[in-house]
C-alpha positions as CSV (number, residue, x, y, z in Angstrom):
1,X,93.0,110.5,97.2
2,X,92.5,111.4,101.1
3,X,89.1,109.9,102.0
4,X,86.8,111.8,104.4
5,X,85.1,115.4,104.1
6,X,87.5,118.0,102.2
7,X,85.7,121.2,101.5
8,X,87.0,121.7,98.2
9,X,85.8,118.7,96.7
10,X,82.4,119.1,98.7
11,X,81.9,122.5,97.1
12,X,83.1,121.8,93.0
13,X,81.1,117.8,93.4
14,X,79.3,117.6,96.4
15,X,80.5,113.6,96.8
16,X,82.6,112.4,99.8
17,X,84.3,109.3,99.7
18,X,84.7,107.8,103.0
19,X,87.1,104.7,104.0
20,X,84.2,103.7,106.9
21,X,83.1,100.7,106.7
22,X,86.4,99.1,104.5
23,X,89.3,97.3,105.3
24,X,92.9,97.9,104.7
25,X,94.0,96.3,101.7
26,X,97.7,95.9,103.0
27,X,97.2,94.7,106.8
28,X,93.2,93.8,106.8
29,X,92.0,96.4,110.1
30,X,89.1,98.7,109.8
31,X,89.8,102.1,107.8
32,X,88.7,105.2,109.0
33,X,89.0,108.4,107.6
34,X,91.3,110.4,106.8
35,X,92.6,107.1,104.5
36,X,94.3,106.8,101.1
37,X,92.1,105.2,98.6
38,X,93.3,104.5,95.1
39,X,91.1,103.1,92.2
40,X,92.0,100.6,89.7
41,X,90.7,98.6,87.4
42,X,88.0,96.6,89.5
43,X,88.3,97.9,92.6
44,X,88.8,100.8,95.3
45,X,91.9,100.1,97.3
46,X,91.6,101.4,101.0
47,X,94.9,102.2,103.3
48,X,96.2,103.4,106.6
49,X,98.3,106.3,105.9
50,X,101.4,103.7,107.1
51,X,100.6,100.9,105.3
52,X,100.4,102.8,102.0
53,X,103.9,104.2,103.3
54,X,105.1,100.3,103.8
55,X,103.3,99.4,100.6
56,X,105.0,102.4,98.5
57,X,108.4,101.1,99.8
58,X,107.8,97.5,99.1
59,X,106.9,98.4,95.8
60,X,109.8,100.2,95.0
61,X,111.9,97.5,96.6
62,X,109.9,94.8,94.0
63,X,110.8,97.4,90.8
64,X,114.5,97.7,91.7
65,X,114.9,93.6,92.2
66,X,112.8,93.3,88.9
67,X,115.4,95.9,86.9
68,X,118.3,93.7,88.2
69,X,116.9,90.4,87.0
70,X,115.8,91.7,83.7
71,X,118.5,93.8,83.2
72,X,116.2,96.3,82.0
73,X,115.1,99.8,84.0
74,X,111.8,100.1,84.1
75,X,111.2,103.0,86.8
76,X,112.4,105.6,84.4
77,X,112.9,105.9,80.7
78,X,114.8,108.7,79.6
79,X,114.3,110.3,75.9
């Protein structure tokens, strides 16, 4: 989700989620809007567009080196 006012969502909800006030879960700084936020399990998770980019790719990077070393792809199961 894109944090800050977006007309769309203000007109079917009426809620605006705003990263003010939050940190940046990859690099720590202040967030302002527009952010990415992503909810979990027990948290919000607040990003700079370019460390969600960074964290995206380090992600990927963690998958691939976890499908070599278990032998086993997990990315994408085909049926």
């Amino acid at each position: 989700m894109i944090t800050g006012p977006d007309p769309s969502q203000i007109e079917k909800s009426g809620l605006i989620i705003t990263a003010d006030d939050q940190r940046c879960f990859l690099c720590g700084e202040a967030t302002a809007d527009p952010s990415v936020m992503w909810s979990g399990f027990s948290e919000d998770v607040f990003l700079h567009a370019a460390c969600a980019v960074e964290m995206t790719l380090r992600l990927m990077r963690d998958v691939h080196e976890l499908e070599h070393r278990t032998g086993h792809r997990l990315a994408w199961v085909q049926t």
